[in-house]
N, C-alpha and C positions, 0 to 999 in steps of 0.2 A: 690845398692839402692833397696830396697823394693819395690814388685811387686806383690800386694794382688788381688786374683782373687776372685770376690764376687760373692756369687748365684746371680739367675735372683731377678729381684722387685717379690715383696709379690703382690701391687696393680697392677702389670701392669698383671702378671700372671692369677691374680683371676677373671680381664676384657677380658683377652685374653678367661678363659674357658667359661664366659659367652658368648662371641661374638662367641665363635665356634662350641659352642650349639646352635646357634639360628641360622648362616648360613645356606645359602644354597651349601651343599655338604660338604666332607671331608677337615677337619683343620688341619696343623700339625704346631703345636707349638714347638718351638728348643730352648735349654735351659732354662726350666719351673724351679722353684724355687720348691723344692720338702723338705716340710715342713710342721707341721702339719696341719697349716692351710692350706695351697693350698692341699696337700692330703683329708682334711678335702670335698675340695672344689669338687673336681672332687668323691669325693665317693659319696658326694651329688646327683651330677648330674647322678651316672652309678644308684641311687636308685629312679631315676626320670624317667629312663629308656633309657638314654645316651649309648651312645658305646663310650670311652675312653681306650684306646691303650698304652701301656706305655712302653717308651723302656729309658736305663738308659738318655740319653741325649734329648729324645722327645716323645712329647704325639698326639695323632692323637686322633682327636672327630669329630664322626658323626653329623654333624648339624641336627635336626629336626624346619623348619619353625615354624611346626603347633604347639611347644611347647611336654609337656613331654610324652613318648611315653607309659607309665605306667597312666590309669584309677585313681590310688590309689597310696599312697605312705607314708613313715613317714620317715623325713629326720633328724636325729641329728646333729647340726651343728658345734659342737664341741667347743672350744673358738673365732671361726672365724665372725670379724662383717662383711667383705665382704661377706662369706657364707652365714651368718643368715641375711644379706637386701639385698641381689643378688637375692640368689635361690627362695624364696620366691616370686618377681617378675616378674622375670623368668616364674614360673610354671603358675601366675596370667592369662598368655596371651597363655595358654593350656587350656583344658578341665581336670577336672578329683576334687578329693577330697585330697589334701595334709596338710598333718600337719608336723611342722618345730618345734624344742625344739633348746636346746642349754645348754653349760654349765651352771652352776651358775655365773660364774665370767660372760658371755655372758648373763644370764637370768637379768643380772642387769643394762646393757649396753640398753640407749634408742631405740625404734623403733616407737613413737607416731607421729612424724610429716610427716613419710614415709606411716607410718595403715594410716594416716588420707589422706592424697593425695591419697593412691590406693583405699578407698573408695570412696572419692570424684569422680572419675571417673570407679563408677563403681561397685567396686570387692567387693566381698561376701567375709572379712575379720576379721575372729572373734579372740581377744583375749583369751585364757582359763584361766589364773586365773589373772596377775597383765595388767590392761589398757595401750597400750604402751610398751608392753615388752613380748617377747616368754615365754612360748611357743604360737604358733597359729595357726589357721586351715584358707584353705584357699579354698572355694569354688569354681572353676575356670570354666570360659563359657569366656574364651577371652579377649580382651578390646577394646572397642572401640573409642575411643580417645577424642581428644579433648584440652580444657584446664582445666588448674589446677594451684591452686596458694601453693607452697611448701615454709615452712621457713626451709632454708637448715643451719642454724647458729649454729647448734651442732654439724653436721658433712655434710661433703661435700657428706659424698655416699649416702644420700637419694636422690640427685639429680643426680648425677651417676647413681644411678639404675633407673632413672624414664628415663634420657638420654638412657639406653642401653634398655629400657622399648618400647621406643618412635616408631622403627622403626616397629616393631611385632604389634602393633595395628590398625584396620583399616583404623582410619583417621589420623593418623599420633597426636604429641601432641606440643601443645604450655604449658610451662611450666613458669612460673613466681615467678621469686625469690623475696623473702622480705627480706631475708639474708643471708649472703653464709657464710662459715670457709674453712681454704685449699682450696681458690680456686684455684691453679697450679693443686691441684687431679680431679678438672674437666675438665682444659685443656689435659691431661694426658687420660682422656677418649673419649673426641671430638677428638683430632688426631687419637686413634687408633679407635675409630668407622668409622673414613674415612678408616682407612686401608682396613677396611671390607666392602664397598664400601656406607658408610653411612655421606651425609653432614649434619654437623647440623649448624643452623645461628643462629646469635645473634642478638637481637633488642634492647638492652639496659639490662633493666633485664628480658629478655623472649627471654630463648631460642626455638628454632623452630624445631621440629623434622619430618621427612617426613616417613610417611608409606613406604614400600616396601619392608623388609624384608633387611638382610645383604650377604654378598657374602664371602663365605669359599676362605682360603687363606694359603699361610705359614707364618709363622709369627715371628718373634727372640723376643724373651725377652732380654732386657736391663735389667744388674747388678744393684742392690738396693741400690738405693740413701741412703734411711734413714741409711741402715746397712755399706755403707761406710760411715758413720757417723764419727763412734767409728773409723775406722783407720785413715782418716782424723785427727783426734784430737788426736790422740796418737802421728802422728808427730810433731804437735802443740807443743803440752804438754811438748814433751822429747826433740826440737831441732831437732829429727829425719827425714827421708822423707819416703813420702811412695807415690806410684802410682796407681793409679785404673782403666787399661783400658778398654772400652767398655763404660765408663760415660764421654762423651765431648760435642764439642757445640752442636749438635745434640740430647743430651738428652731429655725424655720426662718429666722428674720429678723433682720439682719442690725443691726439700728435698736436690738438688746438692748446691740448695741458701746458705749453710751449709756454703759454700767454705769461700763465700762472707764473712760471721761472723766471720770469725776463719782469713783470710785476714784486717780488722777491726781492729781485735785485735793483727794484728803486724807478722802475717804465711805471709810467700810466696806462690804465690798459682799459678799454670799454668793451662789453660784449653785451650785444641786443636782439632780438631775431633776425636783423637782416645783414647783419657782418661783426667783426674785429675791428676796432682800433687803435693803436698802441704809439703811443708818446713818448720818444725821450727826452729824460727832465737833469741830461745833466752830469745824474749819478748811477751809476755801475756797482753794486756793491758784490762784494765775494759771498759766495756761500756754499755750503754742501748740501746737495740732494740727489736724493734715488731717483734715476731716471728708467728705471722698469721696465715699465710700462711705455717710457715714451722715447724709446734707444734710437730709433733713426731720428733725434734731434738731438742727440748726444753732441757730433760734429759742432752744429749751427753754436752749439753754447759754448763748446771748447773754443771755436773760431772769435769768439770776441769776449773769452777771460782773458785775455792778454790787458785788458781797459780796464777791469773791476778794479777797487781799491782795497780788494784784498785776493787771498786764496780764492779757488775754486775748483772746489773737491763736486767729481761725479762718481757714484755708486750703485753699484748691481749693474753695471751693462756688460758682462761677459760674453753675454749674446751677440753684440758690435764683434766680437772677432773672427765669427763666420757669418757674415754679409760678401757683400762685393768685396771686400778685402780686408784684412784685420781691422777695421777701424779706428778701435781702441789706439794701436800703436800709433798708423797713418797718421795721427790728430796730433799724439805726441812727440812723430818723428818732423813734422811739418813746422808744430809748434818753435823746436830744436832751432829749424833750419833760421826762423827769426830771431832767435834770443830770446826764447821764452824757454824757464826754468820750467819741467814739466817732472811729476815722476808719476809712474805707475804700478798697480798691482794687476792681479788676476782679473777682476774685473773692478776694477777705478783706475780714474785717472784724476789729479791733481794738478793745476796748474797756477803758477804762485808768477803774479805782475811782479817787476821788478820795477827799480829806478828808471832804468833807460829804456825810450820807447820800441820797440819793433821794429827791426829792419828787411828791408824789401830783399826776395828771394824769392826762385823758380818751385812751384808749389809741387810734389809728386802727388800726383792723382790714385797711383795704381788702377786707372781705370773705373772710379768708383764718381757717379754722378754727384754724391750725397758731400764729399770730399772736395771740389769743388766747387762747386756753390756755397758750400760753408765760408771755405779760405775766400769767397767772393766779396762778403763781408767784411772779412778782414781788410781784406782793400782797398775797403771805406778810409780807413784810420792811418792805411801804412803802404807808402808810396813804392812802387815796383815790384808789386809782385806780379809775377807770372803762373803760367802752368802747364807741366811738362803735353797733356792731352787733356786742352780747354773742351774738346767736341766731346768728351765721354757725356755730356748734361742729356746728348738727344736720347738719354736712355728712358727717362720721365718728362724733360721741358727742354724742347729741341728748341723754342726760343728766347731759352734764359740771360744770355747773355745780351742779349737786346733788350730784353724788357728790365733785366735790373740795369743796362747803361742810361734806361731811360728812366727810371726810379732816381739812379744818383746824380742827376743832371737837378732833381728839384728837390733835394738835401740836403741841409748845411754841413757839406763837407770841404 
């Protein structure tokens, strides 16, 4: 039986370096996800004036309370949106002059509901050329608190970073949502802010955050929900099994909900404290569900309704069309390129198996990791596909495509 050992989470990684930089005392984090973006993340931080330590299995970071230890700084954030609305708030609650850029596929990706909260309370935050979007300079004298009302309905990290924001400011912050997406990625950041000795409460929709700074610790990162996605669904797809341990009931993320869909639709699924396991039996059955909460597996499920024995309607993921690239479409314009009958709205998408099976074609990535490793799956079932930029994967699992060739090698495909 198939035993896939998956890098650490992308999200839980990129909160752990924030929370380790803002302790107080030495972090050492054990099993970090070492990927462009989380590489991304911590080069950010050593050019904020960080101490980050790196050894193959663990990274150790100097916490600085008082924020970045460097006056001056120009941070590139690479394609990472953790990076580009982290660090930035991050630096907000130091002193000093920081400017933050980002790729183009990132200079395109939202930041206006986040610029407008940290002004709201405060911060001397200027955009340089498009309203809402990097690059931006950031004039920093601290923060000192309060409340703030945030519409978090694009994406869950603008309230992440205001949560991980909250404990570094003098008075601590009351935050009030008008709208949340992904909310499991902010439960995901309130349990590990306790780990660092941080409670945050909830009063309906206003979260409560208490000044006093965080407390350095050691810390494990938990293996990537989203990225056992794709092997979850490979044994779906093939009848095959695979196991993922270090993701069970215990998990902090939210992206494991995965199971539950691919269970739905007729997988055998086991979950116990020391991992996942997921069977297929077979059968693929269509269905429709709210993917909400769980959008970056949106892809992975779109990537193998081509096999169900019926429809498969996904709903409320609006959000998928400002990620790495519209995704919504990307799934439906990939699905196209096989002969799969797909239609779409605002935020669904519907894809309906035909008689005739899938035929093989060159996949367009748009540069999107999540997009690729989906259609990867796909290629379980349907001979020749390609893809126009297979290396976008090193953005979260720089050794994906080795480790699923070696997945599919003990798979009845």
């Amino acid at each position: 039986m198939p035993v896939v050992d998956i890098p650490g989470s992308k999200s839980v990684t990129a909160r752990a370096l924030f929370l380790a930089a803002a302790a107080d005392g030495v972090t050492t984090l054990r099993r970090p996800l070492r990927s462009d973006d989380t590489e991304g993340f911590a080069e950010g931080l050593t050019r904020l004036g960080y101490r980050v330590g790196r050894t193959p299995d663990a990274w150790q970071i100097d916490g600085r309370p008082q924020g970045p230890a460097v006056a001056e700084a120009d941070v590139y954030c690479r394609d990472g949106a953790t990076t580009a609305r982290f660090l930035p708030t991050l630096a907000a609650a130091g002193r000093g002059s920081f400017r933050f850029d980002a790729s183009p596929q990132m200079r395109r990706r939202p930041l206006g509901p986040l610029s407008k909260a940290l002004r709201d309370l405060g911060v001397d935050l200027r955009h340089e050329e498009a309203e809402g979007h990097h690059p931006l300079r950031i004039e920093a004298s601290g923060v000192e608190g309060g409340e703030v009302v945030l519409d978090a309905g694009q994406s869950s990290q603008y309230l992440t970073a205001l949560l991980l924001l909250g404990p570094l400011t003098r008075k601590g912050l009351r935050i009030r949502v008008t709208d949340l997406v992904s909310a499991p990625y902010v439960e995901i950041t309130v349990a590990m802010m306790r780990s660092f000795g941080v409670e945050v409460r909830r009063e309906g929709t206003v979260y409560v955050v208490p000044p006093g700074g965080y407390t350095a610790t050691t810390y494990d990162i938990e293996p990537d929900a989203s990225t056992a996605s794709y092997f979850f669904a490979a044994a779906a797809v093939t009848g095959g099994e695979v196991t993922v341990p270090g993701l069970g009931t215990g998990a902090l993320q939210g992206d494991l909900g995965f199971v539950d869909v691919l269970r739905r639709m007729g997988a055998e699924v086991t979950t116990d404290a020391h991992g996942t396991r997921v069977r297929g039996t077979g059968e693929l059955r269509g269905l429709t569900v709210n993917m909400r909460d769980i959008s970056d597996t949106m892809p992975t499920l779109a990537a193998i309704a081509p096999f169900a024995s019926g429809p498969v309607r996904i709903e409320d993921v609006g959000n998928t069309r400002v990620k790495e690239c519209d995704r919504l479409e990307a799934c439906a314009e990939n699905l196209r390129r096989l002969g799969v009958e797909v239609v779409t709205g605002d935020d669904w998408i519907e894809i309906r198996p035909g008689s005739a099976a899938p035929v093989g074609a060159e996949i367009k990535s748009y540069g999107d990791h999540r997009i690729v490793m989906s259609f990867a799956v796909t290629g379980l079932r349907v001979p020749g596909i390609s893809f126009d930029d297979p290396g976008c994967v090193r953005k979260t699992f720089p050794g994906f495509h080795e480790a699923f060739g070696a997945l599919r090698g003990q798979l009845p495909v």
